[in-house]
C-alpha positions in Angstrom: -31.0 7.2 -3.0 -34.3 5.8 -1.6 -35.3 2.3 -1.0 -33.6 -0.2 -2.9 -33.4 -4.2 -2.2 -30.8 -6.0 0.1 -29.7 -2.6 0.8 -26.4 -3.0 3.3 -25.9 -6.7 2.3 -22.4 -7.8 3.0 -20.5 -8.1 -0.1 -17.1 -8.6 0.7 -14.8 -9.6 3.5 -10.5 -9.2 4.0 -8.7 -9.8 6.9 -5.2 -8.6 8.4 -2.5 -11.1 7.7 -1.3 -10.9 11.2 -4.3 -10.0 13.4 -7.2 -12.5 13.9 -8.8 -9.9 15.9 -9.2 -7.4 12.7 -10.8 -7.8 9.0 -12.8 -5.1 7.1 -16.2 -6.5 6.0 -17.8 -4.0 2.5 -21.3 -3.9 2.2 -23.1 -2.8 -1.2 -24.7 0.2 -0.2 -23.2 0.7 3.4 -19.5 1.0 2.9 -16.8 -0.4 4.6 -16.4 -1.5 8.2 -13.6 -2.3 10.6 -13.5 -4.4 13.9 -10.4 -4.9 15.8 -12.2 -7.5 18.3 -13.3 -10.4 16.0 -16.7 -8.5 15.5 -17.8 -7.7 18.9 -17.8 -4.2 17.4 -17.1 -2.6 14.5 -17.0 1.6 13.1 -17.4 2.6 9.6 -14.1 3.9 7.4 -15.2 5.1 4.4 -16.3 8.9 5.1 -14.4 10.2 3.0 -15.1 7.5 -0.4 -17.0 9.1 -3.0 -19.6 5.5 -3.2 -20.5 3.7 -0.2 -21.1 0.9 -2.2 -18.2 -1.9 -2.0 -17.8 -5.1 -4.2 -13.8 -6.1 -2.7 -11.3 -5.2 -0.5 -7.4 -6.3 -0.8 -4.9 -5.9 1.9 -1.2 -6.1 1.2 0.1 -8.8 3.3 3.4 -7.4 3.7 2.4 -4.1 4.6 -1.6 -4.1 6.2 -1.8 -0.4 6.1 -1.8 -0.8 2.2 -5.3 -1.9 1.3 -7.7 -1.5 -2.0 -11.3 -1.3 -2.5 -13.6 -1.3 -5.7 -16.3 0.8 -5.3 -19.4 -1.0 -6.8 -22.6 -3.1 -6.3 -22.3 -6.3 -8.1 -26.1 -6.5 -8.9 -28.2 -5.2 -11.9 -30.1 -2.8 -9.4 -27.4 -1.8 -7.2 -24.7 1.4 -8.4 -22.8 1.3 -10.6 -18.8 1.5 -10.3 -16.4 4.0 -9.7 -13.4 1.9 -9.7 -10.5 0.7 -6.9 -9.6 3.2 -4.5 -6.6 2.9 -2.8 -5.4 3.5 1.4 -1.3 3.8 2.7 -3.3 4.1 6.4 -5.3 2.0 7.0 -8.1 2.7 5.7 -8.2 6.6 7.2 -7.8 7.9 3.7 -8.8 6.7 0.0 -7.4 7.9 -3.2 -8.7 7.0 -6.9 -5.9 4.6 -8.3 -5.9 3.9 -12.1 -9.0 2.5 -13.1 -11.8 4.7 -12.2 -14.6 5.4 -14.1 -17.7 7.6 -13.7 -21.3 6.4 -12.9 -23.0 7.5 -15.6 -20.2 4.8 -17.7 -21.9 2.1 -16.6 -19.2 -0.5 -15.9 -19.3 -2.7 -12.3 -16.7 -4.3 -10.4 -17.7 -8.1 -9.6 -14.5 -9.0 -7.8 -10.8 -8.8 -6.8 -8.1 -11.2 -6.4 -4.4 -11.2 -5.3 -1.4 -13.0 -6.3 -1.0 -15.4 -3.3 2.7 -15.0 -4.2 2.6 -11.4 -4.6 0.6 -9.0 -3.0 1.6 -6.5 -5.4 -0.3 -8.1 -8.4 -4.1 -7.8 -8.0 -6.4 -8.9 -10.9 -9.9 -7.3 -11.2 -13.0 -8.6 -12.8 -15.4 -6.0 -13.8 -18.1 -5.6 -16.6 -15.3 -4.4 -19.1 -13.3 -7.2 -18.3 -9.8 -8.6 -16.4 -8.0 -5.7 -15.3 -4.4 -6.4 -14.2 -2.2 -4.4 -12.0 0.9 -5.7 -10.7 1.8 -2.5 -8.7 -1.3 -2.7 -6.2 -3.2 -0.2 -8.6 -0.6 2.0 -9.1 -1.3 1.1 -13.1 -3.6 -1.8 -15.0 -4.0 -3.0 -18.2 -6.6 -4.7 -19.4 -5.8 -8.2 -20.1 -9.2 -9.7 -21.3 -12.4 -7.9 -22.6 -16.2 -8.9 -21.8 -18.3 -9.2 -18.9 -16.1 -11.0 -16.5 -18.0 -12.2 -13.3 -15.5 -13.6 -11.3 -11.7 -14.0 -11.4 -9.3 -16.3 -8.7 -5.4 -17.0 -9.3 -5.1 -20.4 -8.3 -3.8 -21.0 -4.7 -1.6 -24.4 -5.8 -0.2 -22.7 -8.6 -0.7 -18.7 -8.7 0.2 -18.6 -13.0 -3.0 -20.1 -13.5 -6.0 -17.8 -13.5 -9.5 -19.1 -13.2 -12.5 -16.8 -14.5 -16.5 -17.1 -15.1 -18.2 -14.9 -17.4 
């Protein structure tokens, strides 16, 4: 794609519910990366996604193999989205879930949020608006049009949903 700015920059961060040791860390034009020693090192996982470019990452707490990423820069200059791709290993494997677009629609993927009381129900904020999914992106609807910047279910009380636009 050439030379673009901040290129690689870190863009999003999940870690295993039970292991310290591992998180995934996404990177806007570098993909997603796993270490399994607190950072000491760390090996790429996305050779198979279709974008390399990755705006969130959600791992179901009650089963960590289970994870979802939205592949998107979050910036004006950066890619456009694809959507949330979906893993049942891991992280070895990606499959396009529900809400996918193509490039050339022109929609982003600012950020992802999960139901602290159920890691099934994952809320997305994208350039189209609040998608909603409360089978891990099995389905969504979209729940609130316009260009949503962030979204965050409150952690005291996970019916209230906090948004910027």
């Amino acid at each position: 794609m050439g030379w673009q700015i901040d290129q690689g920059r870190t863009s999003s961060l999940a870690f295993h519910p039970t292991d310290p040791e591992t998180y995934y860390i996404g990177a806007a034009w570098g993909g997603l990366w796993k270490t399994t020693d607190g950072g000491l090192t760390q090996t790429i996982v996305n050779d198979d996604l279709p974008l390399s470019a990755v705006s969130g990452i959600i791992i179901d707490p009650d089963n960590p193999d289970n994870m979802l990423v939205s592949l998107s820069d979050i910036v004006w200059y950066g890619p456009t989205s694809i959507g949330v791709y979906a893993s049942a290993d891991g992280g070895v494997s990606f499959a396009a879930t529900d809400l996918n677009w193509s490039l050339t629609e022109n929609n982003r993927i600012y950020y992802m949020d999960q139901d602290p009381s159920d890691g099934d129900h994952v809320l997305a904020a994208t350039s189209d608006g609040i998608f909603r999914s409360t089978d891990f992106f099995t389905t969504n609807e979209l729940v609130l049009e316009g260009d949503i910047r962030s979204v965050k279910f409150s952690r005291s009380n996970p019916d209230i949903v906090l948004s910027l636009i």
